[in-house]
Backbone bond lengths (Angstrom), bond angles and torsions (degrees), N, CA, C in turn:
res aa  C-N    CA-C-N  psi(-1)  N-CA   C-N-CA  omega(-1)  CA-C   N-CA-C  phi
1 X - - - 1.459 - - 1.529 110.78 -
2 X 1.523 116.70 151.78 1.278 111.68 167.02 1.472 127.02 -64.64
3 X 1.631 100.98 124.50 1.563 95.91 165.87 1.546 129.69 -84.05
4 X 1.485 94.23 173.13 1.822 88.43 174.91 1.195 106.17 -46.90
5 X 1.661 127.38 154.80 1.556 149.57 171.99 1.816 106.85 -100.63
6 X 1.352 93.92 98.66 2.026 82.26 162.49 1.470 121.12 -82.05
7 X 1.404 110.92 -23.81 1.510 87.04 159.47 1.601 105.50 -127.57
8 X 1.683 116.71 -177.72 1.307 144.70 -161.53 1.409 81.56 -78.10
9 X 1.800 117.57 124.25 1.292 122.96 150.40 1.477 104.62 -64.24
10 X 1.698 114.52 -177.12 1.034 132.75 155.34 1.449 116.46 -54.13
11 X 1.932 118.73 135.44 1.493 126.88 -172.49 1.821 93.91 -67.53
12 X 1.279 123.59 -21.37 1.150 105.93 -169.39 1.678 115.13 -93.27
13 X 1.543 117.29 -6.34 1.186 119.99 168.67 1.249 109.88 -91.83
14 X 1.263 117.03 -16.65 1.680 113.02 177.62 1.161 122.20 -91.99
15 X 1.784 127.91 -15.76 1.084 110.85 136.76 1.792 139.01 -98.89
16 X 1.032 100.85 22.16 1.332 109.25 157.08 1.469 130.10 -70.55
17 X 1.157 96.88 -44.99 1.708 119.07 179.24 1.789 91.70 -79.35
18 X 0.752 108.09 -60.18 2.174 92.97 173.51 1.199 99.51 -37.14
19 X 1.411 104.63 -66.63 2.080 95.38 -172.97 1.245 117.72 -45.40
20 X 1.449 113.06 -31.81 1.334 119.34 -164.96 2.219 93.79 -61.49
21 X 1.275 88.47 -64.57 1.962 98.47 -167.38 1.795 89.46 -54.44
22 X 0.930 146.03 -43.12 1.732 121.93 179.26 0.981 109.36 -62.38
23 X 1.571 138.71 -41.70 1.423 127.58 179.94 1.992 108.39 -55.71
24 X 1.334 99.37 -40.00 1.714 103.39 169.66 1.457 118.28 -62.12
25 X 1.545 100.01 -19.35 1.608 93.89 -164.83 1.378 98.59 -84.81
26 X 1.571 112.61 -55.43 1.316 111.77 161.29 1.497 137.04 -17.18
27 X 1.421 103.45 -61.32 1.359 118.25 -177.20 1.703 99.00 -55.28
28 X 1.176 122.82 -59.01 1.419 112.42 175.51 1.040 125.97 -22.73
29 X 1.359 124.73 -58.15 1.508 132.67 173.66 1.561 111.65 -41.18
30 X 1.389 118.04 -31.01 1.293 120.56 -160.69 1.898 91.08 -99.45
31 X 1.046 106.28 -56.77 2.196 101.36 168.88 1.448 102.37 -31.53
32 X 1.326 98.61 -65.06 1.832 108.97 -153.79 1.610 89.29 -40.50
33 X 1.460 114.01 -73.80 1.578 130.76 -161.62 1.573 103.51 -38.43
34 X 1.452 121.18 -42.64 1.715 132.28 -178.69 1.563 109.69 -55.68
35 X 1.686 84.09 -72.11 1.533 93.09 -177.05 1.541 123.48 -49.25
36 X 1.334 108.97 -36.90 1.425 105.97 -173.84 1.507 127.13 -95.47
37 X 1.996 102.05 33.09 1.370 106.77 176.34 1.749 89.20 -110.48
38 X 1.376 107.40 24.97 1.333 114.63 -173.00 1.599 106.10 -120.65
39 X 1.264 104.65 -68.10 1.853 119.78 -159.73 1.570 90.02 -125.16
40 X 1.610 125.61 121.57 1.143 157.94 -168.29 1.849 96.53 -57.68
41 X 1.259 108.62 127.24 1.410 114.88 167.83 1.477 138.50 -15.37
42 X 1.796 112.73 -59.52 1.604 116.27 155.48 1.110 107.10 -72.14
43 X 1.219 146.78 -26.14 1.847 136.31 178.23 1.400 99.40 -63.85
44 X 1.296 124.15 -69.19 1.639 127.49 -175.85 1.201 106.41 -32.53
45 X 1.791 118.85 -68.70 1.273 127.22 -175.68 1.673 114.32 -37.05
46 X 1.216 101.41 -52.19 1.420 122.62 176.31 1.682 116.71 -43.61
47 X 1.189 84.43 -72.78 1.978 92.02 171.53 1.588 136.47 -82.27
48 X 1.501 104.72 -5.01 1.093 125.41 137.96 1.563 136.46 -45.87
49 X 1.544 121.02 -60.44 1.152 138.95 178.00 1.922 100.95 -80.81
50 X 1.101 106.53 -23.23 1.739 103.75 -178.64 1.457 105.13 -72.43
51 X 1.198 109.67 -67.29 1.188 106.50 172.55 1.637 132.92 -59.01
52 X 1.540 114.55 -15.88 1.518 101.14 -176.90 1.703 94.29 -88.37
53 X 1.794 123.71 -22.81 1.410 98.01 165.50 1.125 134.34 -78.34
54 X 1.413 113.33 -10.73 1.617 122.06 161.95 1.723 111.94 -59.90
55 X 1.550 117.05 -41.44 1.340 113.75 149.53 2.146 128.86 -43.92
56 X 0.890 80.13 -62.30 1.763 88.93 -168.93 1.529 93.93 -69.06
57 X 1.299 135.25 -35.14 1.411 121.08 167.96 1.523 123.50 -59.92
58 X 1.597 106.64 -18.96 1.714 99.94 169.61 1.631 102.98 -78.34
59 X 1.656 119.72 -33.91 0.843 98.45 -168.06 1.721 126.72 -93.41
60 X 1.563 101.34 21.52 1.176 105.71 170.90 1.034 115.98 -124.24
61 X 1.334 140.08 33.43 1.274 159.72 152.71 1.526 129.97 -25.62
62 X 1.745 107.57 -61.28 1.480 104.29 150.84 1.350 123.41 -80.61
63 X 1.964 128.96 39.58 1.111 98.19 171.23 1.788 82.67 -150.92
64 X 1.114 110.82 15.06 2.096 101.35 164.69 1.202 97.41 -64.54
65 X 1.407 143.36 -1.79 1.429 124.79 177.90 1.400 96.96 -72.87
66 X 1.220 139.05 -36.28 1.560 121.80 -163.32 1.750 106.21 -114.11
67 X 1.717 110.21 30.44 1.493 102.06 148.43 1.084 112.15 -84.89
68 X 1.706 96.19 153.34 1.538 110.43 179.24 1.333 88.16 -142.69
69 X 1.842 85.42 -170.35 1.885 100.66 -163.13 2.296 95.86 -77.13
70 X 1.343 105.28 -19.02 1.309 83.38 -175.31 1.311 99.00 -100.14
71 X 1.325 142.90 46.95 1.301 127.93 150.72 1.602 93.66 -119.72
72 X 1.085 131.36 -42.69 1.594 126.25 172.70 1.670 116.24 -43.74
73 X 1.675 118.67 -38.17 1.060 117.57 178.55 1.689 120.94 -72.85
74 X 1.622 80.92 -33.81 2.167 84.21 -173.62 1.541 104.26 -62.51
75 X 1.554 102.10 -52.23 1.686 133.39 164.15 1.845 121.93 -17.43
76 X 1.178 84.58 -41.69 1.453 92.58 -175.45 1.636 117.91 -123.61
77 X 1.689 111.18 13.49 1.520 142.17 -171.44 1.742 68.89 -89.80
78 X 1.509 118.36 -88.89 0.801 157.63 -74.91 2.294 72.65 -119.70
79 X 1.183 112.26 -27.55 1.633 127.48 -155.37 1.214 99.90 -85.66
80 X 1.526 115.06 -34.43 1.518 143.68 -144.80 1.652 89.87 -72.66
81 X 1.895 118.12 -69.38 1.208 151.10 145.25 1.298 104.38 3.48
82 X 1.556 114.95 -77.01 1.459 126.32 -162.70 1.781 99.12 -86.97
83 X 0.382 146.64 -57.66 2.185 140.11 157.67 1.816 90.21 -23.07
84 X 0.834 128.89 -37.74 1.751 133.41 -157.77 1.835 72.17 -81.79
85 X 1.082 112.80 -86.74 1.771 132.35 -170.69 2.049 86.10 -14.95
86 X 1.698 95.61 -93.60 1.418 94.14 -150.01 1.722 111.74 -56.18
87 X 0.910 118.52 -37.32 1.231 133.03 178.34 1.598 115.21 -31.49
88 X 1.494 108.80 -45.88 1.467 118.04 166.23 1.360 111.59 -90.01
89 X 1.417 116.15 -10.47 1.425 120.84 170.69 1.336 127.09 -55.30
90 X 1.657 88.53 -63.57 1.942 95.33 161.78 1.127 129.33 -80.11
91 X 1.456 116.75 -9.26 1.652 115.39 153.94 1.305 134.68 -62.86
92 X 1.842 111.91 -20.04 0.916 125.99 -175.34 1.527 108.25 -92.01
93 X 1.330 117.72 -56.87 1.536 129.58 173.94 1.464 109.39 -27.83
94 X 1.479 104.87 -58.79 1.229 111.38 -170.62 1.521 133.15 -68.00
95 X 1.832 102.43 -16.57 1.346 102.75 171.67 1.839 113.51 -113.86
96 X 1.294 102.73 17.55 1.729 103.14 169.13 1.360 95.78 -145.70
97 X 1.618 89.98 -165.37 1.968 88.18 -157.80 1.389 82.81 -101.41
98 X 1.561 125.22 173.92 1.502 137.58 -157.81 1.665 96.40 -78.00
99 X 1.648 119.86 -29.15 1.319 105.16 -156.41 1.997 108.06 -79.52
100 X 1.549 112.34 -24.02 1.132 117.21 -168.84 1.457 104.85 -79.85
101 X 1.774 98.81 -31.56 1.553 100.41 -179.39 1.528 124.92 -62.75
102 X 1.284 101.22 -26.55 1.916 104.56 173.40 1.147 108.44 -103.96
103 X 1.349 133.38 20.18 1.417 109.44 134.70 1.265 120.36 -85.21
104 X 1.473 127.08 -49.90 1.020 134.94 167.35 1.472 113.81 -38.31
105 X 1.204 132.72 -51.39 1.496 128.95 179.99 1.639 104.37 -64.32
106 X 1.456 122.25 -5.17 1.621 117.55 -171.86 1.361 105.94 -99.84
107 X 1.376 101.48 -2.86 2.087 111.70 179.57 1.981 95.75 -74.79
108 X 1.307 135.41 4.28 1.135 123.50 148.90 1.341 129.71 -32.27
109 X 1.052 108.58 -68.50 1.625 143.54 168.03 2.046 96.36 -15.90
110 X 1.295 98.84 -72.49 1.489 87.90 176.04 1.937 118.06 -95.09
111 X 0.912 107.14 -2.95 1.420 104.08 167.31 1.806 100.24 -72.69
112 X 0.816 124.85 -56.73 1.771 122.99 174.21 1.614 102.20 -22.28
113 X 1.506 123.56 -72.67 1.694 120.23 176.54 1.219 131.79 -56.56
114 X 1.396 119.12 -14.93 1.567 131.44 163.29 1.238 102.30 -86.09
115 X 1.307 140.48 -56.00 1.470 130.52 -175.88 1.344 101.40 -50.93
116 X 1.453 120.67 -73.16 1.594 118.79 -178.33 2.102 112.33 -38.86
117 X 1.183 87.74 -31.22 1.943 65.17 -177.13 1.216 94.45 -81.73
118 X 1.237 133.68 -50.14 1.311 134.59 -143.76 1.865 102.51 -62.49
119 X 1.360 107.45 -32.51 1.778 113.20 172.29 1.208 115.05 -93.86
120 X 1.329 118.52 -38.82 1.789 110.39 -174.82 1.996 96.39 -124.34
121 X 1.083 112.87 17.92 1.965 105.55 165.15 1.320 93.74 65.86
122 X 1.617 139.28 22.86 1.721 115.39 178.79 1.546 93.88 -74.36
123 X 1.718 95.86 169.91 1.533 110.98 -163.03 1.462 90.65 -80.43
124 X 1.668 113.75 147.86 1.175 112.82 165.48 1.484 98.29 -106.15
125 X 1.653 127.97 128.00 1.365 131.67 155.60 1.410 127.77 -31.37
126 X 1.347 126.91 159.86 1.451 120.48 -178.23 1.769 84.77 -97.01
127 X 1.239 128.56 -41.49 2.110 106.37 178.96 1.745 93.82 -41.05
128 X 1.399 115.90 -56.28 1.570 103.83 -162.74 1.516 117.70 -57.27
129 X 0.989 114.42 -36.35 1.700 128.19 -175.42 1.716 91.96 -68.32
130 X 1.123 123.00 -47.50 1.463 125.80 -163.55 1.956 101.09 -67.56
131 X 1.363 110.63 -38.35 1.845 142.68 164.37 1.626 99.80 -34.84
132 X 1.739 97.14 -71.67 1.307 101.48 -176.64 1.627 113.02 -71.91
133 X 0.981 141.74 -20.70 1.263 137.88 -160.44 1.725 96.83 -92.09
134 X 1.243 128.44 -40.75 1.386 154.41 -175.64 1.954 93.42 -75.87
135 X 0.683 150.64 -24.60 1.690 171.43 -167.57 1.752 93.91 -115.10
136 X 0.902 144.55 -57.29 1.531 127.53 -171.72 2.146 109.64 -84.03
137 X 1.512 104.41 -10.47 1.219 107.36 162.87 1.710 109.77 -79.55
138 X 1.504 115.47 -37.82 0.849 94.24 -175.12 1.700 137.20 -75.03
139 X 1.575 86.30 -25.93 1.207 96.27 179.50 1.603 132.25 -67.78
140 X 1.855 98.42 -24.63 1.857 104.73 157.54 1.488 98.10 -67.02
141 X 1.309 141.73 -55.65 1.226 113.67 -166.99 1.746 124.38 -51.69
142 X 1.440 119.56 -33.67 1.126 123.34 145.03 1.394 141.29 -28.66
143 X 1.578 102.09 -53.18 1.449 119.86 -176.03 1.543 104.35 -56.12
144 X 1.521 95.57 -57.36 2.080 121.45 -164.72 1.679 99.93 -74.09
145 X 1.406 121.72 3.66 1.733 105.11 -161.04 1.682 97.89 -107.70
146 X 1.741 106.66 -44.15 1.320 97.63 -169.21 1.432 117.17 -70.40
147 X 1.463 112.12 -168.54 1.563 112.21 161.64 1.332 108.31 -83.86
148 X 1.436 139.56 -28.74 0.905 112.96 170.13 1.288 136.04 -105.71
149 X 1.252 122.28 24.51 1.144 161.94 -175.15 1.909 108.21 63.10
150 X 0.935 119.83 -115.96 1.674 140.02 169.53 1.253 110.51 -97.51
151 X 1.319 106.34 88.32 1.462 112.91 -177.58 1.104 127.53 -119.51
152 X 1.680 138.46 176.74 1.285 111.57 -155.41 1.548 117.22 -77.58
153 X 0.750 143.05 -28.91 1.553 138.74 158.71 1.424 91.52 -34.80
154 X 1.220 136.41 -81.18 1.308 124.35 -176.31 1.282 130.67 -9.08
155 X 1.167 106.42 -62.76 1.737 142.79 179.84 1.290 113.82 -69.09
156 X 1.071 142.18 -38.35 1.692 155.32 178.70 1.960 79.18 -81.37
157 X 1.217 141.49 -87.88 1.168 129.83 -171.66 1.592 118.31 -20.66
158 X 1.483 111.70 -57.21 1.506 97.74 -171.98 1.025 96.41 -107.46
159 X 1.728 141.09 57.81 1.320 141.99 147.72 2.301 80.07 -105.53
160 X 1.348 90.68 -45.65 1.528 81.90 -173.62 1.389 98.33 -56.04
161 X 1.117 169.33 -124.73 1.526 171.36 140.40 1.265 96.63 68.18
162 X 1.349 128.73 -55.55 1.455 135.13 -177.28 1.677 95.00 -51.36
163 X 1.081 111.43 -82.99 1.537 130.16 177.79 1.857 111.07 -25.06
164 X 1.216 110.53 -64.28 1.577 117.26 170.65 1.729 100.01 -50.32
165 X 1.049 113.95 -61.55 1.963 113.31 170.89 1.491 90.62 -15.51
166 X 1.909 105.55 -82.57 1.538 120.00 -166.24 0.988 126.58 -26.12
167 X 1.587 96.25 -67.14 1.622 118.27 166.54 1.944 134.51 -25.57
168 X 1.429 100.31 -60.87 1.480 130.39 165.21 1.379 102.72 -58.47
169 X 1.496 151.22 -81.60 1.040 177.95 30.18 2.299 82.10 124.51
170 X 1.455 105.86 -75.85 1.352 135.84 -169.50 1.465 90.14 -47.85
171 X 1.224 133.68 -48.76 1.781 133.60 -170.94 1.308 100.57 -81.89
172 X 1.318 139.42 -52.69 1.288 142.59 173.09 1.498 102.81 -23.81
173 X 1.409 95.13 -77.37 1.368 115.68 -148.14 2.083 111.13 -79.63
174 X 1.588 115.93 -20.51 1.148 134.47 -172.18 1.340 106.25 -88.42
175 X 1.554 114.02 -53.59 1.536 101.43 -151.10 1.901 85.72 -132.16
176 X 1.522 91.40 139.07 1.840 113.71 -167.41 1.115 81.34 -98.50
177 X 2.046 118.91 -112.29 1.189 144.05 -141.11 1.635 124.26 -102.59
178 X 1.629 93.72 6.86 1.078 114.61 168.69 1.797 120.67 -38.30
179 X 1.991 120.99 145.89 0.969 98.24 -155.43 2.015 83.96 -88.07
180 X 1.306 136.70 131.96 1.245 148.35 -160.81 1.701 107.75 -65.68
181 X 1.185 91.66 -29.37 2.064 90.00 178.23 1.751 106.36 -85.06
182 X 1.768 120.01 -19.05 1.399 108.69 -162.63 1.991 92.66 -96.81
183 X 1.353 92.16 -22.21 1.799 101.22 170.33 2.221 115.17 -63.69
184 X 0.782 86.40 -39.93 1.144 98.66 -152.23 2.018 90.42 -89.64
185 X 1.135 132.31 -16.32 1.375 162.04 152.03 1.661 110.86 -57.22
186 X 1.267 107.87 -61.69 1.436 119.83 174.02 1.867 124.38 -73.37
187 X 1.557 90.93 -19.75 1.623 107.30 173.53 1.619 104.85 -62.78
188 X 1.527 106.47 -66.73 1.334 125.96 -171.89 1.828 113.46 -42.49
189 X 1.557 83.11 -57.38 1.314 87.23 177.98 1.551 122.49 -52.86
190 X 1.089 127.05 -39.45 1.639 154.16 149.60 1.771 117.16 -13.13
191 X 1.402 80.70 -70.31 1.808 111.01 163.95 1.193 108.14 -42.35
192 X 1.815 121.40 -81.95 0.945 143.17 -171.08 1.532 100.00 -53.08
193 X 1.106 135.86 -48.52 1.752 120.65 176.27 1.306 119.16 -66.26
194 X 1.524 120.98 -35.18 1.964 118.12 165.79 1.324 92.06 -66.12
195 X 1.336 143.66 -34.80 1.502 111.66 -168.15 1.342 112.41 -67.85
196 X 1.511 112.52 -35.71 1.596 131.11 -178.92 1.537 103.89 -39.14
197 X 1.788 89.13 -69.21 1.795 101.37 -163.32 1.637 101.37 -56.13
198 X 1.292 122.60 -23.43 1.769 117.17 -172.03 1.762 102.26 -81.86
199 X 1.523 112.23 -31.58 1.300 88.82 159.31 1.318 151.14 -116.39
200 X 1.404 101.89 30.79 1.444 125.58 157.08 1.616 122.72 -78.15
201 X 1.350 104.16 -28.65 1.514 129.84 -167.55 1.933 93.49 -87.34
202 X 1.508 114.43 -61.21 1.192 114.53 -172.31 1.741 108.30 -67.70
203 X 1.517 111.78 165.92 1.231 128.97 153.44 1.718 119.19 -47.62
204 X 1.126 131.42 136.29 1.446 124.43 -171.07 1.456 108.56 -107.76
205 X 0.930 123.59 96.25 1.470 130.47 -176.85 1.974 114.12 -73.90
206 X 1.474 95.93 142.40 1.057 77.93 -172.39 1.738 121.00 -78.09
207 X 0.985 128.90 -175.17 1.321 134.06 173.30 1.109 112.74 163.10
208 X 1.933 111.68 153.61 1.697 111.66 174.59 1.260 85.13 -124.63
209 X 1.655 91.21 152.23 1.740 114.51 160.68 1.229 123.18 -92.76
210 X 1.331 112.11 125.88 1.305 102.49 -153.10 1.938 86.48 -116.54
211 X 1.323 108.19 -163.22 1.733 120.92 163.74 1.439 104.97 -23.03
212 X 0.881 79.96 -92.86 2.070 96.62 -167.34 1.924 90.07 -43.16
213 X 1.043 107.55 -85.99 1.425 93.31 -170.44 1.838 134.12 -50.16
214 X 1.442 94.15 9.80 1.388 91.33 169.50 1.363 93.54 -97.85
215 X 1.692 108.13 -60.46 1.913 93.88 -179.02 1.013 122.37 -10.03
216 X 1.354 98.12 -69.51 1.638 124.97 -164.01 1.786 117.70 -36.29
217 X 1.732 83.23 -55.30 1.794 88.63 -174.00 1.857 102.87 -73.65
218 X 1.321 113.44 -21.42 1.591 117.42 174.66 1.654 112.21 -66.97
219 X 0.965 117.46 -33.36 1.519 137.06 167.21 1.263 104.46 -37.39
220 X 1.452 90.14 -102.15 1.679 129.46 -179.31 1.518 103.31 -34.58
221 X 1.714 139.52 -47.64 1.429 130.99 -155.18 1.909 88.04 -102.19
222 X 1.332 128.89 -23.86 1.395 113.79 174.51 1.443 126.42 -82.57
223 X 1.664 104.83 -48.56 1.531 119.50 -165.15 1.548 100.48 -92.38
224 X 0.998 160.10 -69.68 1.410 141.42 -154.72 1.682 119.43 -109.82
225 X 1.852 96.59 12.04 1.617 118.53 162.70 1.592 125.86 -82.91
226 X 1.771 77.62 -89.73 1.241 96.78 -173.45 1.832 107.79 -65.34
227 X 1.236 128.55 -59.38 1.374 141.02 168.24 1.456 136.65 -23.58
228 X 1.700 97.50 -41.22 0.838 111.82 -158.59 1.324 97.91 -107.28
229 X 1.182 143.95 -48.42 1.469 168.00 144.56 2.072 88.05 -3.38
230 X 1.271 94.75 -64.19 1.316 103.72 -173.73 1.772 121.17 -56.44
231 X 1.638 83.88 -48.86 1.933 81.85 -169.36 1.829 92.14 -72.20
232 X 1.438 132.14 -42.18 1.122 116.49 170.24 1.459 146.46 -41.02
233 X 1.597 93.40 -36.83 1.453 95.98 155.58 1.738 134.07 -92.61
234 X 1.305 95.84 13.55 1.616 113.77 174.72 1.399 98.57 -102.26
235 X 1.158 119.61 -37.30 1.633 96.05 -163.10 1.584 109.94 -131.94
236 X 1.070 118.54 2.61 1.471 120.56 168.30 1.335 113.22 -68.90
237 X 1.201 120.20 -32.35 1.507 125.18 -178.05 2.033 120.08 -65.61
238 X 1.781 88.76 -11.18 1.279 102.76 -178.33 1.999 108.82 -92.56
239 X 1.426 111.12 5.22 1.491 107.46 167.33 1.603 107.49 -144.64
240 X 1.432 116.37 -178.32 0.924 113.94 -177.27 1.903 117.92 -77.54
241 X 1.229 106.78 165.96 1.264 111.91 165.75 1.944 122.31 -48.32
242 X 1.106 110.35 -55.06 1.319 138.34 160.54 1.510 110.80 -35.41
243 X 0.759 124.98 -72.17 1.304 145.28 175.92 1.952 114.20 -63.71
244 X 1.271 111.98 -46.65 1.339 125.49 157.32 1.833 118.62 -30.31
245 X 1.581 75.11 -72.63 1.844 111.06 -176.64 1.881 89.86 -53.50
246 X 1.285 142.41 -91.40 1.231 138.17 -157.04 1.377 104.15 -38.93
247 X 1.534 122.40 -42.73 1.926 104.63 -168.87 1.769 100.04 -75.64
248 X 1.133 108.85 -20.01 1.625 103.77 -177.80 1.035 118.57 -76.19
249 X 1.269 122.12 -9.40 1.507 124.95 160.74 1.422 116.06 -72.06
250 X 1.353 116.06 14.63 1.144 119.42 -157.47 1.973 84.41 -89.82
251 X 0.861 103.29 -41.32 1.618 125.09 -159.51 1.849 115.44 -26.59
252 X 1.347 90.72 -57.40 1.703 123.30 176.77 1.614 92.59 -55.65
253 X 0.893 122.37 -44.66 1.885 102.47 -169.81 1.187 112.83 -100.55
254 X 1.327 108.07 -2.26 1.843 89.94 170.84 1.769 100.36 -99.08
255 X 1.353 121.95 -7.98 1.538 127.38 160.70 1.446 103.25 -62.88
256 X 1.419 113.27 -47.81 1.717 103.91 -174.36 1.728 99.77 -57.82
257 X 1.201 95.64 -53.39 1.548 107.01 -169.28 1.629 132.08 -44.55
258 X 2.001 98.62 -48.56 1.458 98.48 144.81 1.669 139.16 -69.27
259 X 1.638 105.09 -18.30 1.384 96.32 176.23 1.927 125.11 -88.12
260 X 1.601 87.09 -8.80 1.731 100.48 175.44 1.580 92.34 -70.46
261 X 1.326 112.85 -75.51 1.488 114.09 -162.13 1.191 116.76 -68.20
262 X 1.129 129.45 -21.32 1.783 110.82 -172.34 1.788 91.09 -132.13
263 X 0.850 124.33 15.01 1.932 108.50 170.43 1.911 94.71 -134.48
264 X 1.198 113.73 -2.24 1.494 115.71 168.56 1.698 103.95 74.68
265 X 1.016 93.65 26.20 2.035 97.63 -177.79 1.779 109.32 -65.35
266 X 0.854 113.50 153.09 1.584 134.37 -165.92 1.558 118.68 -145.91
267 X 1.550 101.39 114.73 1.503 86.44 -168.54 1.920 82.17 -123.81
268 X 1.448 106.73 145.05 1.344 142.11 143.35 1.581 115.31 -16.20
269 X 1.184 136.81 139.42 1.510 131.09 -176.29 1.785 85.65 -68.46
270 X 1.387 116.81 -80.07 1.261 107.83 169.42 1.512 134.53 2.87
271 X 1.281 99.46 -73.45 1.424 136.48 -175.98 1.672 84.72 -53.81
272 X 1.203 133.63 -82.36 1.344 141.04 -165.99 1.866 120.64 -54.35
273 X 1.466 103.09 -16.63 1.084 111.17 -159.61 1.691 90.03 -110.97
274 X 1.050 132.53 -10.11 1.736 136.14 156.10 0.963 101.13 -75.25
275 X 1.472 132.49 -63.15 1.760 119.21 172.75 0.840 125.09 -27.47
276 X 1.628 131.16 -50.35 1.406 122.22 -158.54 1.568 91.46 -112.25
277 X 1.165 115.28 4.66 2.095 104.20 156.22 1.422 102.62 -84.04
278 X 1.342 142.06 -25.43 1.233 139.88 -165.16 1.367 102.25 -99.12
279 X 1.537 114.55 -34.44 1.909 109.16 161.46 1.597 112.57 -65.55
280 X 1.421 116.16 -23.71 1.580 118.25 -177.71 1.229 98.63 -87.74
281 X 1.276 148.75 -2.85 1.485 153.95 -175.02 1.306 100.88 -78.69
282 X 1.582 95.53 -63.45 1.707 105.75 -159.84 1.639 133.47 -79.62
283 X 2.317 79.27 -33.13 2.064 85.43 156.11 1.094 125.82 -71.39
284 X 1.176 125.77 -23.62 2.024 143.26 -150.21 1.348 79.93 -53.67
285 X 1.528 114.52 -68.48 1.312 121.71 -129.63 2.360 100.57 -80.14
286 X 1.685 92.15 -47.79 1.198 104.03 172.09 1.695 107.27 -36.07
287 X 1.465 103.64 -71.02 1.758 116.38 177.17 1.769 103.67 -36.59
288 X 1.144 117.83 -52.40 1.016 95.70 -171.81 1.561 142.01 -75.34
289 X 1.637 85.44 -23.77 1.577 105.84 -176.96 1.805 96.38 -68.03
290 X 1.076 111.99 -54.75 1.980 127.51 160.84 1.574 93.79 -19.53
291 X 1.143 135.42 -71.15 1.860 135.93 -165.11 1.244 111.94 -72.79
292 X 1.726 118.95 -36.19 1.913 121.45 146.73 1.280 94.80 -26.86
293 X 1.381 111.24 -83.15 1.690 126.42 -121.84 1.786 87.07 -72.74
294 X 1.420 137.23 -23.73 1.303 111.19 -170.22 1.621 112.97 -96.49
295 X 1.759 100.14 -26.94 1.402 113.10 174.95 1.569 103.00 -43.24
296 X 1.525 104.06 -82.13 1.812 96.13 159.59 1.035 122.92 2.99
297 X 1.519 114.75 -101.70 1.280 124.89 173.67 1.189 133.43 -14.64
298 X 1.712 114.55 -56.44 1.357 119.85 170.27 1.819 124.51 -80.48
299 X 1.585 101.69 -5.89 1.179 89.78 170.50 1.699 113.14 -95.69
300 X 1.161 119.06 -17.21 1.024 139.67 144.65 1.461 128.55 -16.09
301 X 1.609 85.74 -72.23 1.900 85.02 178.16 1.884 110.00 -79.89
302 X 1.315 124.27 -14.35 0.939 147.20 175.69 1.374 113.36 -48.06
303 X 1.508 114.48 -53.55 1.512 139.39 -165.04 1.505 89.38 -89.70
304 X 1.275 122.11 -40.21 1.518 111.09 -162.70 2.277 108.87 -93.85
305 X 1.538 87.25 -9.73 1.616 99.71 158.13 1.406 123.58 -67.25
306 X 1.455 110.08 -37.61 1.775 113.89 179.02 0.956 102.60 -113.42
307 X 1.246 139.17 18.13 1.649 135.52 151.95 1.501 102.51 -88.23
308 X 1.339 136.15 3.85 1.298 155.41 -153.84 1.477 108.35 -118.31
């Protein structure tokens, strides 16, 4: 696994390896959809998250010596959030096709600036307002394109998006200096116990896991969990947020991309033409904050050239 970095890799290996975890994230969309023509939505979720903390517990092995009660609490503050995330994740997957679902799950992006005002009053920008307004077109075009119009898979997706907002927002603001592999260990585990309690609580249907649905759950709890969780918190810290946020939009089209080519998905001109208002929603604003952040920069070094 990756260790901590004392110094700043190269900007071009650090976002490569981002690209790298959206192509994983992506691919999820396409497991989830497999697996769960196999093992029922809360079961997946369930054995999904069991097993990727049965993963991250091997790989934190030399370091349960320095959990304590305040990393278990932020850990599982912080777990509570992400159980909220997948939970509507596979509710959502399962009742629309993968490509509508990752756009819709990428409307995070501006739910993050409404949550923040709405709790602490930060300013929301007029690009973002213009984001969201550009994002509620798209999403009628969505509604009006399919056959079944906006349906609940739909809806569980961008409640999930809401939730990822939470989620993001919940790590920010919860956990400082925490050590990031025993956090991110204690999340899972978190996960993995609401999936428990949902299927102790629910009816147990039957089903076997067969091939595909073992892949699937081997997929889903290694490559865009455990892996990814990791290189994200290794190397995101090496660019800006801004900059972060634009390759993660990457996510939604390689979901379209696996569900066109290998699940035979078909989207509507309509249908296609809300996607890429809801991808123009979510970069607009990223792109722009990106032309802030360098203008800055260059006026920056500019001012500090003739102060020279």
């Amino acid at each position: 696994m990756i260790q901590a970095q004392t110094a700043a890799p190269p900007h071009a290996k650090v976002t490569a390896i981002l690209l790298f975890t959206t192509l994983m994230w992506g691919g999820s969309f396409l497991f989830n959809k497999i697996g769960m023509r196999e093992v029922p939505p809360v079961h997946f979720f369930f054995f999904r998250f069991s097993l990727a903390a049965l993963l991250m517990g091997v790989v934190c092995l030399p370091r349960l010596a320095r959990l304590n009660r305040h990393i278990a609490v932020r850990g599982a503050v912080v777990g509570l959030a992400l159980a909220a995330v997948n939970l509507t994740f596979v509710l959502g997957v399962s009742g629309t096709t993968i490509s509508r679902a990752g756009y819709l799950n990428n409307l995070f992006v501006l739910f993050i600036p409404l949550l923040t005002f709405a709790l602490w009053r930060e300013r929301v920008d007029r690009v973002t307002f213009g984001g969201i307004a550009l994002a509620v077109v798209g999403l009628w075009a969505l509604a009006s394109g399919g056959a079944e119009g906006f349906n609940r898979g739909d809806l569980l997706s961008t409640v999930c998006a809401l939730f990822i907002a939470i989620h993001i927002i919940a790590v920010s603001r919860v956990l400082r200096d925490e050590d990031v592999y025993l956090v991110t260990l204690v999340q899972f585990v978190a996960v993995a116990a609401v999936g428990l309690v949902l299927c102790l609580i629910l009816p147990w249907p039957e089903f076997t896991i067969g091939r595909a649905g073992a892949w699937s759950l081997a997929y889903c709890a290694l490559f865009p969990t455990v892996i990814c969780f990791t290189l994200q918190n290794a190397y995101q810290r090496f660019t800006t947020p801004t900059k972060a946020g634009l390759v993660y939009t990457l996510d939604p089209v390689w979901s379209m991309l696996f569900g066109v080519s290998i699940l035979g998905e078909r989207l509507t001109p309509r249908e296609l033409s809300g996607c890429v208002l809801i991808l123009m929603a979510v970069a607009g604003p990223l792109l722009a904050r990106l032309y802030l952040e360098q203008r800055q920069r260059r006026l920056y070094r500019l001012d500090d050239a003739e102060g020279t």
